[in-house]
N, C-alpha and C positions, 0 to 999 in steps of 0.2 A: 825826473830821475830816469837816468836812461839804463838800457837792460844790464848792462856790467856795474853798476851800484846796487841793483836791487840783485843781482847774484851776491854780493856779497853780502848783502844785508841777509838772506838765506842764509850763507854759510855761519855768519855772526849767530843768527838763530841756533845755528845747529851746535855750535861751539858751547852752547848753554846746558845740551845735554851731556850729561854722564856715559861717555860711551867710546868706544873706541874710534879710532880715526877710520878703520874700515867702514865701520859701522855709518859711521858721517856719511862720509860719501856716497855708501849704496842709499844713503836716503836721499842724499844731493842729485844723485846719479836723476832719480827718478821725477825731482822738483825741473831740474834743469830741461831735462826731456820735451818737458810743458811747454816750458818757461819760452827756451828757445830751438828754435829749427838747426838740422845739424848743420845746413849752409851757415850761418851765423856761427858756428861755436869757434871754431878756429880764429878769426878776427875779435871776438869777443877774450879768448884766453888771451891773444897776444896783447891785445888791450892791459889787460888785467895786470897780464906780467910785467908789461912795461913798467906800471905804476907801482911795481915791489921794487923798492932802492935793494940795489946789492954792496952797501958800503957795509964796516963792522960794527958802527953801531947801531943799525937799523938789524942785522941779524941777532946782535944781542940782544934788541929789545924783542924782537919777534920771540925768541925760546926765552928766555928769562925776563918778564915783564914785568913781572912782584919781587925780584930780588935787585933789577933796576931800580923800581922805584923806595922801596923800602925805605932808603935811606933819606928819602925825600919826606914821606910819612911821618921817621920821625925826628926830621927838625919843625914839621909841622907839629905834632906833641909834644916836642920839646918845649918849642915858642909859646905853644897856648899854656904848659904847665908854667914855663918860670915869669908869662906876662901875668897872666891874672894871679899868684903867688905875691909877684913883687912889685905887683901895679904896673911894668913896663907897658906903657903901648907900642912900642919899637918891633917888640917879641911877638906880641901879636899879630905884626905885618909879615914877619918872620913864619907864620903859622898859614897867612895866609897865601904865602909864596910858595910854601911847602908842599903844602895840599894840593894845591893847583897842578902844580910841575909833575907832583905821583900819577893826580887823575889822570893828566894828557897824556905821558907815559905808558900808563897799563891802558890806556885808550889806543893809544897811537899802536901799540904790541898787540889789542886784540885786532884792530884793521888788519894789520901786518901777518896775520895768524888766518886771518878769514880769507881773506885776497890767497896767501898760499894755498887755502884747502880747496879756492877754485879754480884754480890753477890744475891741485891734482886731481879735483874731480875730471874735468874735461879731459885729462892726460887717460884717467881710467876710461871713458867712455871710446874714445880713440883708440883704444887696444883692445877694447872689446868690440867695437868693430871691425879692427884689422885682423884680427882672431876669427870670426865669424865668415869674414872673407876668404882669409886661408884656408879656412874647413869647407867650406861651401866648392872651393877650389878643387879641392883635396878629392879624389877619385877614390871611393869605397871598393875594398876589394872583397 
């Protein structure tokens, strides 16, 4: 696994807690710190960002991943109610297409969600050090 999988798998972690997206990040800020040296972080973000498609339905699925998939869900419920109901086995392939197609979805949406948050973390690091530059620059009167 090379160092831009396992940042994400980081941010994935972090997407678990209940918190705000600030919040994320000052944690990411400081995992990342570790993780990688600031020579590396610039070729690692652009790495990262590469691999965020910018088409529209790759950004639909990034903010709306459960309302994407929903309806995939439920022809999955659907299929398994009216299979075993009315004995179809048809319906139950029907179920098991459905399901499928939701999981990868809100899977393929949380990637897509985790990749962006590292993205913005590295953005934040980068302005807090240009910041810190500028002040250090800056001539106290």
């Amino acid at each position: 696994m090379d160092k831009a999988e396992q940042l994400v798998r980081m941010a994935e972690d972090e997407l678990t807690q209940y918190s705000t997206e600030a919040r994320k990040i000052e944690k990411l800020r400081r995992k990342f710190g570790f993780a990688v040296p600031y020579r590396e972080q610039k070729t690692i973000r652009d790495q990262v960002e590469a691999e965020i498609p910018t088409n529209f339905i790759a950004r639909l699925v990034e903010n709306n991943r459960q309302t994407v998939a929903l309806p995939f869900w439920g022809i999955g419920g659907l299929g398994l109610l009216i299979g075993i109901s009315f004995r179809q086995p048809l319906d139950i392939i029907a179920t098991g297409i459905g399901f499928y197609v939701a999981f990868q979805l809100q899977k393929w949406g949380w990637e897509l969600e985790a990749k962006r948050l590292v993205v913005k973390t590295f953005d934040d690091i980068e302005a807090s050090i240009q910041a810190e530059r500028a002040e250090a620059t800056t001539p106290e009167t």
